[in-house]
VEXTOR-548040 format. One record per residue: x, y, z of N, C-alpha, C in turn; residue in three letters; residue number from 1. Coordinates in nm, 2 decimals, always signed. Layout:
BEGIN
@n_X: X; n_Y: Y; n_Z: Z; ca_X: X; ca_Y: Y; ca_Z: Z; c_X: X; c_Y: Y; c_Z: Z; r: ALA; k: NUM
...
END
This chain:
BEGIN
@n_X: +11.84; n_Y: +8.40; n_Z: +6.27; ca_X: +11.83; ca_Y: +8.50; ca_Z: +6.37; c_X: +11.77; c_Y: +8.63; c_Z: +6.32; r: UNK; k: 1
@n_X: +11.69; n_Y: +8.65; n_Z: +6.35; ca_X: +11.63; ca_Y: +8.79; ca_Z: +6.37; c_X: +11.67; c_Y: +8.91; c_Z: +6.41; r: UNK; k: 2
@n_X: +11.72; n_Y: +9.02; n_Z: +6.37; ca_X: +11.74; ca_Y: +9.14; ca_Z: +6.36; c_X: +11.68; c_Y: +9.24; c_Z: +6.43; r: UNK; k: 3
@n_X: +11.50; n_Y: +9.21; n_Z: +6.44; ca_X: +11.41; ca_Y: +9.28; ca_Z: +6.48; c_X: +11.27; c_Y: +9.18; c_Z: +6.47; r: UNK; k: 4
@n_X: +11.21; n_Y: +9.16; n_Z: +6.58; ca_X: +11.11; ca_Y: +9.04; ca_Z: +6.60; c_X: +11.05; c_Y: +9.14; c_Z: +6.67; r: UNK; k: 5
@n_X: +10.86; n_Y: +9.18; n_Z: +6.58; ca_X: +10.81; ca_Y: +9.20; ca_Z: +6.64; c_X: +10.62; c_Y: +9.16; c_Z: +6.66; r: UNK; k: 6
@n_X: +10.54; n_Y: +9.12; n_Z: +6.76; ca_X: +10.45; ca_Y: +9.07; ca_Z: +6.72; c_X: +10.35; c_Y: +9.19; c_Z: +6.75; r: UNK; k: 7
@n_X: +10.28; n_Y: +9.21; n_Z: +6.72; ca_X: +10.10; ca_Y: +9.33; ca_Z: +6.72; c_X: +10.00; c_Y: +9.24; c_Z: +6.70; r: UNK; k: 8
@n_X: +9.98; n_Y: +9.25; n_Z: +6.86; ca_X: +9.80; ca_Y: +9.16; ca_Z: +6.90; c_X: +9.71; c_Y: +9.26; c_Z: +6.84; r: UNK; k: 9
@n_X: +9.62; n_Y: +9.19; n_Z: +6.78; ca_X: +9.49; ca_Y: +9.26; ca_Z: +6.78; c_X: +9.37; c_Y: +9.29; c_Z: +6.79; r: UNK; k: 10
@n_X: +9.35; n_Y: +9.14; n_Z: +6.84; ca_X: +9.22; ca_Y: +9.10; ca_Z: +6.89; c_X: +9.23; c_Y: +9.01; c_Z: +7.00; r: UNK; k: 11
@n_X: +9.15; n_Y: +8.95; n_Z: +7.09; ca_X: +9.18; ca_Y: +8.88; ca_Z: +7.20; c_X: +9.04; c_Y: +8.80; c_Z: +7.23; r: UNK; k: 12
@n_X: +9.02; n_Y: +8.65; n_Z: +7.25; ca_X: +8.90; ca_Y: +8.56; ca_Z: +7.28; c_X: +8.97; c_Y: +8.50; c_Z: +7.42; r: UNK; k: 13
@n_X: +8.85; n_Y: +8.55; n_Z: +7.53; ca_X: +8.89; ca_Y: +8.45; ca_Z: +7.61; c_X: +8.74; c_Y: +8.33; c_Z: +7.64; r: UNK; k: 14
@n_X: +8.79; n_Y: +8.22; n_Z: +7.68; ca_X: +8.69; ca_Y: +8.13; ca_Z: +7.69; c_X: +8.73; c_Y: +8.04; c_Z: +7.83; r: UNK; k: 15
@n_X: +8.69; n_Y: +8.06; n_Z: +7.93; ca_X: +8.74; ca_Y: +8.00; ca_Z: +8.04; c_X: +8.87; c_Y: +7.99; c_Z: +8.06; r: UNK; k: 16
@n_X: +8.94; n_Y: +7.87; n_Z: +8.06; ca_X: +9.10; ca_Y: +7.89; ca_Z: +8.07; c_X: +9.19; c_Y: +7.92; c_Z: +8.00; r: UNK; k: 17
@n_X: +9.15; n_Y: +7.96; n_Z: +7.83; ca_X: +9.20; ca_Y: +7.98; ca_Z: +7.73; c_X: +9.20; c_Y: +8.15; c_Z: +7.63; r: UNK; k: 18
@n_X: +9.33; n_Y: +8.14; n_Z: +7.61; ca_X: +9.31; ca_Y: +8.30; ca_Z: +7.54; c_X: +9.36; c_Y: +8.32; c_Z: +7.43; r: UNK; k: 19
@n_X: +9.29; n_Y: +8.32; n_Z: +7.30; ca_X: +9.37; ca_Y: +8.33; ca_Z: +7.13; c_X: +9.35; c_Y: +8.49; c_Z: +7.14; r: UNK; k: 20
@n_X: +9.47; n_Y: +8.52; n_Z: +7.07; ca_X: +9.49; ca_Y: +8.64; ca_Z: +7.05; c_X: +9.52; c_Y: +8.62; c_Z: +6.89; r: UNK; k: 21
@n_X: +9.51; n_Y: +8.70; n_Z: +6.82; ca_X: +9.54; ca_Y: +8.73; ca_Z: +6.68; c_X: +9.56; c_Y: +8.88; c_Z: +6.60; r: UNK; k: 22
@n_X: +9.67; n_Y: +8.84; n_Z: +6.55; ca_X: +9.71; ca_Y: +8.99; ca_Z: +6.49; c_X: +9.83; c_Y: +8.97; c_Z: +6.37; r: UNK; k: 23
@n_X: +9.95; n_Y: +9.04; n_Z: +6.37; ca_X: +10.06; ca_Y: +9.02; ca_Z: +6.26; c_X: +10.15; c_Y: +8.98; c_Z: +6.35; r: UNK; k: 24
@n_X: +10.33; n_Y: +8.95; n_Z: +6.28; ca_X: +10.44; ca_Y: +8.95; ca_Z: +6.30; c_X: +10.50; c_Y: +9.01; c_Z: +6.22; r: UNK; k: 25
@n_X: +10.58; n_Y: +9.10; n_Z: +6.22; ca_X: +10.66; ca_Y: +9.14; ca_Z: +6.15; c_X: +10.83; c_Y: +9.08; c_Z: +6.22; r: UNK; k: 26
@n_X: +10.90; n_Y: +9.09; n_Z: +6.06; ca_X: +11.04; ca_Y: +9.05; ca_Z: +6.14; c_X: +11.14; c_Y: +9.06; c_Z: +6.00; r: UNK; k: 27
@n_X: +11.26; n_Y: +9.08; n_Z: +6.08; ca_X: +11.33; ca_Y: +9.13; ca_Z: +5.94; c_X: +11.47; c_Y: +9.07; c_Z: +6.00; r: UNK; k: 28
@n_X: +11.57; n_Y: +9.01; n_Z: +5.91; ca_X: +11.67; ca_Y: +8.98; ca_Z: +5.92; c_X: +11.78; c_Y: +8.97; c_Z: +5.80; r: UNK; k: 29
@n_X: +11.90; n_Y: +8.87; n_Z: +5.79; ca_X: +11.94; ca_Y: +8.86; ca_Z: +5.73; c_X: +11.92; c_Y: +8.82; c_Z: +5.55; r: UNK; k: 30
@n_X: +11.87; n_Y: +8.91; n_Z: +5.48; ca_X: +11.81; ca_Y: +8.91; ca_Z: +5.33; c_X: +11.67; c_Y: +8.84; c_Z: +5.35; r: UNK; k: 31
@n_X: +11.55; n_Y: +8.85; n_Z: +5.49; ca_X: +11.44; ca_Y: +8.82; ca_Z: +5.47; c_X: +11.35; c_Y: +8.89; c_Z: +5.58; r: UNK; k: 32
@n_X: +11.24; n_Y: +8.94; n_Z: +5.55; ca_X: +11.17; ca_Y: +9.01; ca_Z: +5.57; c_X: +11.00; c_Y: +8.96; c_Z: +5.61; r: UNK; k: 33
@n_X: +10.93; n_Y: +8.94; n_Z: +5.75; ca_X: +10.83; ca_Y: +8.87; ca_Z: +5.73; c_X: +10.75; c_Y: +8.93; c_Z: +5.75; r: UNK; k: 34
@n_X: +10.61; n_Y: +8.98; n_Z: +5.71; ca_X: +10.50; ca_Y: +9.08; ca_Z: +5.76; c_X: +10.38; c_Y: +8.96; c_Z: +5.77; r: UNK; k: 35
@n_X: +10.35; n_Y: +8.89; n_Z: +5.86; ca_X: +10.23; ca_Y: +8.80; ca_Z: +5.87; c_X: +10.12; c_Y: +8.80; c_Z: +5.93; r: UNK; k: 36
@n_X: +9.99; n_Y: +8.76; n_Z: +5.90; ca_X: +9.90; ca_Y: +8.71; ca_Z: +6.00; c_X: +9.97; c_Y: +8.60; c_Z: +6.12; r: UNK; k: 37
@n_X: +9.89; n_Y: +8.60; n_Z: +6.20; ca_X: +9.97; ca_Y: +8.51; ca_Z: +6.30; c_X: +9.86; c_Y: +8.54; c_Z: +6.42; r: UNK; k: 38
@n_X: +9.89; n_Y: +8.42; n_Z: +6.51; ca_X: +9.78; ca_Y: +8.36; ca_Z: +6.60; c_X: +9.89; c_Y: +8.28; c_Z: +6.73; r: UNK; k: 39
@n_X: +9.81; n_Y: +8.31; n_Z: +6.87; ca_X: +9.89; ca_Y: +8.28; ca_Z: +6.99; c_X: +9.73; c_Y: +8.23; c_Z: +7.04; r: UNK; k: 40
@n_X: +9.80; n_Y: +8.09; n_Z: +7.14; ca_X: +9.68; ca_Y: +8.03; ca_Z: +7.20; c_X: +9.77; c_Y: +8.03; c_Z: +7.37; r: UNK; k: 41
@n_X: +9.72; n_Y: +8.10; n_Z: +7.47; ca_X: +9.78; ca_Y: +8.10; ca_Z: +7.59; c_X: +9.67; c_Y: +7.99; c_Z: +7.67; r: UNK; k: 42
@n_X: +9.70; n_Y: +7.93; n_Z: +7.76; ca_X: +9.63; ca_Y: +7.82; ca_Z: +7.86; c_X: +9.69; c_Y: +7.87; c_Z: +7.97; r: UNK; k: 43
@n_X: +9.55; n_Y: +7.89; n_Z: +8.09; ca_X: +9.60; ca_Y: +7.94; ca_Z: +8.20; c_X: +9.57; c_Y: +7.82; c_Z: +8.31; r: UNK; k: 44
@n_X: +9.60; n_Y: +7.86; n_Z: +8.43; ca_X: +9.53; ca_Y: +7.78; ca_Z: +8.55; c_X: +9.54; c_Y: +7.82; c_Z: +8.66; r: UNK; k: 45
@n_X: +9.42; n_Y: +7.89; n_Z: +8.75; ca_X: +9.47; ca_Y: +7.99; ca_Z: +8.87; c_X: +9.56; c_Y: +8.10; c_Z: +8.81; r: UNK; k: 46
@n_X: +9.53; n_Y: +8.16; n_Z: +8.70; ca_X: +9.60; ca_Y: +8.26; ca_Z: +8.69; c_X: +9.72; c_Y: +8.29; c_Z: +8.62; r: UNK; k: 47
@n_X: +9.76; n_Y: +8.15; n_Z: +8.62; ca_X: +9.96; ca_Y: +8.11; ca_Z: +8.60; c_X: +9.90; c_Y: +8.04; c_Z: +8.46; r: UNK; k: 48
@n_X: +10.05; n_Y: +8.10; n_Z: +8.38; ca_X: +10.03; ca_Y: +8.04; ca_Z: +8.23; c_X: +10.13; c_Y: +7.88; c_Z: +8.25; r: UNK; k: 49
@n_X: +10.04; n_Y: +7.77; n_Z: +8.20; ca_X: +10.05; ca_Y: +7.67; ca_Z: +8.16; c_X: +10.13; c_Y: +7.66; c_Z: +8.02; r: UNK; k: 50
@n_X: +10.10; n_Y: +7.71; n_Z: +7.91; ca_X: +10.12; ca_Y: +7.68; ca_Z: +7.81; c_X: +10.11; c_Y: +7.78; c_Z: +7.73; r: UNK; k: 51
@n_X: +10.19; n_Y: +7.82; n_Z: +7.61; ca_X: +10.19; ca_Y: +7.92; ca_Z: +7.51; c_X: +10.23; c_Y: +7.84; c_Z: +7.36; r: UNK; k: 52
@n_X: +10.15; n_Y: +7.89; n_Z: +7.30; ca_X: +10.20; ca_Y: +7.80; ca_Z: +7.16; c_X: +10.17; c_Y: +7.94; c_Z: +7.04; r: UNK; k: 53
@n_X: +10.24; n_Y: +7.97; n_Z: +6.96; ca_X: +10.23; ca_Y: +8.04; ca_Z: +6.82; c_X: +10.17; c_Y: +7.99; c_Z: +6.67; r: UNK; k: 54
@n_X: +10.12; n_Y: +8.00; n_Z: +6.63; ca_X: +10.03; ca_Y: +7.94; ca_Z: +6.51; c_X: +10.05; c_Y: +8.03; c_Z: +6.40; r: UNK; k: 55
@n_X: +10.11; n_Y: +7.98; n_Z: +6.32; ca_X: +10.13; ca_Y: +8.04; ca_Z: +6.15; c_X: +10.06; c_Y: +8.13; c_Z: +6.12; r: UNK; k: 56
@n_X: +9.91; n_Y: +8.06; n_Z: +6.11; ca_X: +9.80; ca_Y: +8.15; ca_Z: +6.06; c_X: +9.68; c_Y: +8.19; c_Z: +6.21; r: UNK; k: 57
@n_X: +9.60; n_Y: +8.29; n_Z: +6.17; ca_X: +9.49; ca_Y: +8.30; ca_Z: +6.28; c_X: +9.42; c_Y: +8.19; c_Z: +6.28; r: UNK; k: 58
@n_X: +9.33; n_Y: +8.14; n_Z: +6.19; ca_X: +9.26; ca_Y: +8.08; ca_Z: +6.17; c_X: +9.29; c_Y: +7.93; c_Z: +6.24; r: UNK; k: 59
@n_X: +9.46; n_Y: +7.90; n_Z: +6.24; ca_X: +9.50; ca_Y: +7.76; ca_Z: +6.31; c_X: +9.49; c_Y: +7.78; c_Z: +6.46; r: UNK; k: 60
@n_X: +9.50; n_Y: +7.93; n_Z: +6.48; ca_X: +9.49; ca_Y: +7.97; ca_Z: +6.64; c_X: +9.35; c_Y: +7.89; c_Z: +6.69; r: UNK; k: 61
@n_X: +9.27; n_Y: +7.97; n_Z: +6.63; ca_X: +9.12; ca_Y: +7.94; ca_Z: +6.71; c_X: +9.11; c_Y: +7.82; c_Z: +6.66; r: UNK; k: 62
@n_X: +9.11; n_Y: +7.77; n_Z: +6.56; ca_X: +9.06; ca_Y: +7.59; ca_Z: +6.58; c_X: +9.14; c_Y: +7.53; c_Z: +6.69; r: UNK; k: 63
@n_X: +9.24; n_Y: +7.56; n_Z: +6.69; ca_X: +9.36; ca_Y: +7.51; ca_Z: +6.85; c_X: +9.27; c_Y: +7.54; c_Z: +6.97; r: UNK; k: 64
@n_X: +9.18; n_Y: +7.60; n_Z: +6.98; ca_X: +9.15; ca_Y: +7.64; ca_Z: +7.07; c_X: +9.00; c_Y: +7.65; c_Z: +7.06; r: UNK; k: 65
@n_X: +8.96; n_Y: +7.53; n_Z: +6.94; ca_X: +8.83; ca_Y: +7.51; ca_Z: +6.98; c_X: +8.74; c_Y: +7.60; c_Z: +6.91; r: UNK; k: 66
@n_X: +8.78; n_Y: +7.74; n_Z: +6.86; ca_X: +8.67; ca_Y: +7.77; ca_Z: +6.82; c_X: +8.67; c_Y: +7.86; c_Z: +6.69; r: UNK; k: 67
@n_X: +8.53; n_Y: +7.89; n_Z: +6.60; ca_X: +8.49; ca_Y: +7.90; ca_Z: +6.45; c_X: +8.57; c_Y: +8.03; c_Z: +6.41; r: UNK; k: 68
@n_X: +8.70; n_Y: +8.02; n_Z: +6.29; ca_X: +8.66; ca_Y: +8.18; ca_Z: +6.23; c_X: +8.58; c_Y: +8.30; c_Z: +6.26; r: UNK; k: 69
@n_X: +8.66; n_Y: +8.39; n_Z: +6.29; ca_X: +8.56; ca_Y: +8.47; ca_Z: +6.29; c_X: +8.58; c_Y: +8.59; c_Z: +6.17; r: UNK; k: 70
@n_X: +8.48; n_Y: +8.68; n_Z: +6.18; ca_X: +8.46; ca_Y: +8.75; ca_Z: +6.11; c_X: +8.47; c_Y: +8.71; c_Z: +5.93; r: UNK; k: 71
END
């Protein structure tokens, strides 16, 4: 359990029905502390979200979602 969960988007791809966002996580709890990269892939349809998934790294974001590293 977390103490304080927080995530900071920082960039945003959308590609037709799909939207990877990528930024950090920070989060801090009981004797552990996480400051990370980190990656969200949202699926929409009409507007309404379908599906939301969290990815470890950025980089697993966008291959989830189809598309190359960037920068």
């Amino acid at each position: 359990m977390w103490q304080e969960l927080r995530a900071e988007p920082e960039e945003f791809v959308e590609v037709d029905d799909i939207v990877v966002c990528t930024g950090r996580v920070y989060a801090w709890g009981v004797g552990r502390v996480i400051d990370a990269p980190a990656g969200w892939v949202w699926r929409l349809r009409d507007g309404k979200l379908l599906e939301g998934r969290v990815y470890e790294t950025q980089r697993e974001a966008l291959a989830a979602a189809g598309l190359a590293q960037q920068g």
